[in-house]
C-alpha positions in Angstrom: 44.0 -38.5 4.0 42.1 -36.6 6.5 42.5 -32.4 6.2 45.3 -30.5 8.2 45.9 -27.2 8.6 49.6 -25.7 8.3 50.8 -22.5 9.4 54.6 -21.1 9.1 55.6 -18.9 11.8 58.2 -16.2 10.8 60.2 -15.2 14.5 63.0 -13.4 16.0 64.4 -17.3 16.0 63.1 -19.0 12.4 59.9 -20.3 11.2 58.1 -22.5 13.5 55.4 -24.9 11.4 52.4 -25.6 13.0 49.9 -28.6 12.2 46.3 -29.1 12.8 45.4 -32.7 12.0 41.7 -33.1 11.1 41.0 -29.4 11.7 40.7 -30.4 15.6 41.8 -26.9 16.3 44.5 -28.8 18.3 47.6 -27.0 16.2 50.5 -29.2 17.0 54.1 -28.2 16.9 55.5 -29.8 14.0 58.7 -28.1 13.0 61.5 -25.3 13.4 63.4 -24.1 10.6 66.2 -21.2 10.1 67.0 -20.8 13.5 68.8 -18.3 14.6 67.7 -16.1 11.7 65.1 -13.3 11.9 62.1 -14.6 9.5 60.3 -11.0 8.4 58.2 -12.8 5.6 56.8 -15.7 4.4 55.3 -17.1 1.5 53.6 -20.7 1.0 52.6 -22.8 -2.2 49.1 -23.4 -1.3 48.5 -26.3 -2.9 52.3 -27.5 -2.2 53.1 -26.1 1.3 56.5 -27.9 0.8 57.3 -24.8 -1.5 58.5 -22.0 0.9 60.1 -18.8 0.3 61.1 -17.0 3.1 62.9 -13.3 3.8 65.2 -13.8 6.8 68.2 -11.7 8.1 70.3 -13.8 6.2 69.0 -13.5 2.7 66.3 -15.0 0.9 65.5 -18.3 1.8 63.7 -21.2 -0.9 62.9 -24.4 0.5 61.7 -26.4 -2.7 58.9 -28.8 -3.5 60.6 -31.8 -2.5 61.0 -30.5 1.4 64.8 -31.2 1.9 66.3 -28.8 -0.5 67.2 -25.1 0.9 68.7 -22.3 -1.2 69.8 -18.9 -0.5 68.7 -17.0 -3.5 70.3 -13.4 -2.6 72.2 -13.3 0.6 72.1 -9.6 2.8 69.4 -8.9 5.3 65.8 -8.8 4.0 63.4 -6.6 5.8 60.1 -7.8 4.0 58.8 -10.0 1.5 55.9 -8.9 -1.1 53.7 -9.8 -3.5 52.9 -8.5 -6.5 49.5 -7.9 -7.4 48.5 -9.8 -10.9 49.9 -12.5 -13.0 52.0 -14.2 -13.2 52.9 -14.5 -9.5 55.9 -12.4 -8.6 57.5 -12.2 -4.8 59.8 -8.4 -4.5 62.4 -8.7 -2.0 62.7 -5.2 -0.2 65.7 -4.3 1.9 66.8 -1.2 4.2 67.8 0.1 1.0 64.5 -0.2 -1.1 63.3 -3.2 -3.8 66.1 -5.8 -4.7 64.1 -8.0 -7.5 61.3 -9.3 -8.7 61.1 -12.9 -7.6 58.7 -15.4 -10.0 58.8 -19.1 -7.2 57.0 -21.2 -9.2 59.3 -21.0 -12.1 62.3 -20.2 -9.8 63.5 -17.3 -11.7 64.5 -13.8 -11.0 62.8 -11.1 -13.2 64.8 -8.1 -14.2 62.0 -5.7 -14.7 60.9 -3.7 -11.1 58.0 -2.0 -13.1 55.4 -4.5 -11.4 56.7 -2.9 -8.0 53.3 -0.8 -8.5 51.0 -3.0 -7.2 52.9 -4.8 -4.5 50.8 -6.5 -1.7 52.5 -7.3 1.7 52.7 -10.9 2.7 52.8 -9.8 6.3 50.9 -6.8 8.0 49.3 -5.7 10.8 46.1 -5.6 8.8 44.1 -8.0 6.7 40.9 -8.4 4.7 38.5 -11.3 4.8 36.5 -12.3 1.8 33.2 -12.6 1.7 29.2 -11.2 0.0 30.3 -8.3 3.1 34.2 -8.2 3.3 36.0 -7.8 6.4 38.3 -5.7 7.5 40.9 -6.5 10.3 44.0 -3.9 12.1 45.6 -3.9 14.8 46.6 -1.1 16.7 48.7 -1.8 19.7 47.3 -4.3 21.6 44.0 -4.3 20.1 42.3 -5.6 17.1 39.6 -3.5 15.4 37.3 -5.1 12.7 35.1 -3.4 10.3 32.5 -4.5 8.0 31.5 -1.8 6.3 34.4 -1.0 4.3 36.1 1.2 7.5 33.5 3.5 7.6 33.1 2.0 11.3 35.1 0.6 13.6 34.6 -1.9 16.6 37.1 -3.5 19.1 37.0 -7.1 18.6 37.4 -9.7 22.3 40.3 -11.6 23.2 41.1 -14.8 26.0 43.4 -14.0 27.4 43.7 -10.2 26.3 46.1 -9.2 23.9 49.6 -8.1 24.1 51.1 -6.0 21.4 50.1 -7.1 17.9 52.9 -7.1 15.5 50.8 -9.2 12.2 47.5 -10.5 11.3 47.0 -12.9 8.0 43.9 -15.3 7.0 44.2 -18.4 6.5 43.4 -18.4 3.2 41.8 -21.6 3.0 38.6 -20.7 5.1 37.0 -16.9 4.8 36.2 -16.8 8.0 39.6 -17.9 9.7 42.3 -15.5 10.5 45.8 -15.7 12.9 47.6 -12.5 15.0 51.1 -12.8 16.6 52.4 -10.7 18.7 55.4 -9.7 19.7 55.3 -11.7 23.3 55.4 -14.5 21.0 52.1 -15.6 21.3 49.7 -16.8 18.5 45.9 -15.8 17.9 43.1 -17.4 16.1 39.5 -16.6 15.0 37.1 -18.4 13.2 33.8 -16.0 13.2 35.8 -13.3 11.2 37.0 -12.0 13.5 34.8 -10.9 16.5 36.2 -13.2 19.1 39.7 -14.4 19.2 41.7 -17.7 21.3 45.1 -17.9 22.3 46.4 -20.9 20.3 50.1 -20.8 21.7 52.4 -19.0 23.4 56.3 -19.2 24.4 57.5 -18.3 20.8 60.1 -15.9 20.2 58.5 -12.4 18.7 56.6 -13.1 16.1 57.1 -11.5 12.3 55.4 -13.1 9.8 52.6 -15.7 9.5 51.5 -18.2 6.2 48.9 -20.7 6.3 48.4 -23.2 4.3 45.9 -26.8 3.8 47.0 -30.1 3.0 43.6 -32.4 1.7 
């Protein structure tokens, strides 16, 4: 089976799933899921993209592994969706009101102790860091994205075609280090692949965007 790319597209209206057969960079629209629900965060099973949890203005949202099962697993308005840094994996739901639970997906189970909430990492941001011998750094600010590579000692203004509108979240892909998407909140979608000093308009006409996840399918 040949390689795809998948990326998961948290809007004002759902998560819209991308696909990009054979790497083509043709990113085909593949999918739209929780409409009319605000999608704030996102998190993907890498090596099971068919596992999606998913904070929404309705509650948390778990689509499981075999692609046709959805549960609610805590109903209310959820603002963002976090990671906890360590193991074993553990997703914290935060609200208006401050950190629900601790959230473990891959054994679907809720963990009592909010301790780990020291080391959360957010799933969506309007920064990012690319891996690498020389890690990058990526942040928007407004309707620019500025890239360092010295740590943020420096700072330059990285190009876009067609320019940028307001940035609202940038996330790698996580699957190649020198890959990385922006949305904005015109509803259009960003990519790089040379870490960030040039970036393409991949598509546009989306509701604003919140949230992105990528994922790889071999």
């Amino acid at each position: 089976m040949a390689k795809a790319g998948l990326l998961f597209i948290g809007t004002d209206d759902g998560i819209i799933l991308l696909s990009n057969p054979g790497t083509a960079g043709r990113w085909l629209r593949v999918g739209h899921e929780l409409r009319g629900r605000a999608v704030h965060g996102i998190w993907v099973r890498h090596d099971d993209p068919r596992l999606v949890v998913a904070a929404t203005s309705g509650g948390v949202e778990r689509r499981d592994e075999s692609g046709a099962t959805r549960r609610t697993l805590a109903p209310g308005d959820t603002r963002v969706l976090m990671m906890a840094a360590g193991e074993p994996l553990r997703l914290l739901v935060a609200t208006d009101h401050g950190v629900l639970r601790g959230y473990d997906p891959l054994a679907d189970t809720w963990v009592a102790d909010d301790s780990i909430a020291a080391g959360i990492l957010p799933t969506h941001s309007d920064a990012a860091t690319l891996p690498g011998a020389q890690p990058v750094v990526l942040r928007a600010v407004s309707d620019t994205i500025l890239r360092s590579s010295d740590g943020g000692v420096s700072w330059e203004a990285t190009r876009a075609d067609p320019p940028f509108d307001t940035i609202s979240v940038i996330g790698g892909s996580g699957y190649h280090m020198d890959t990385a998407f922006a949305g904005t909140l015109a509803g259009r979608l960003f990519v790089t692949t040379d870490r960030g000093r040039s970036w393409q308009l991949v598509r546009d006409g989306m509701p604003p965007i919140h949230a992105i996840a990528a994922a790889r399918l071999a």
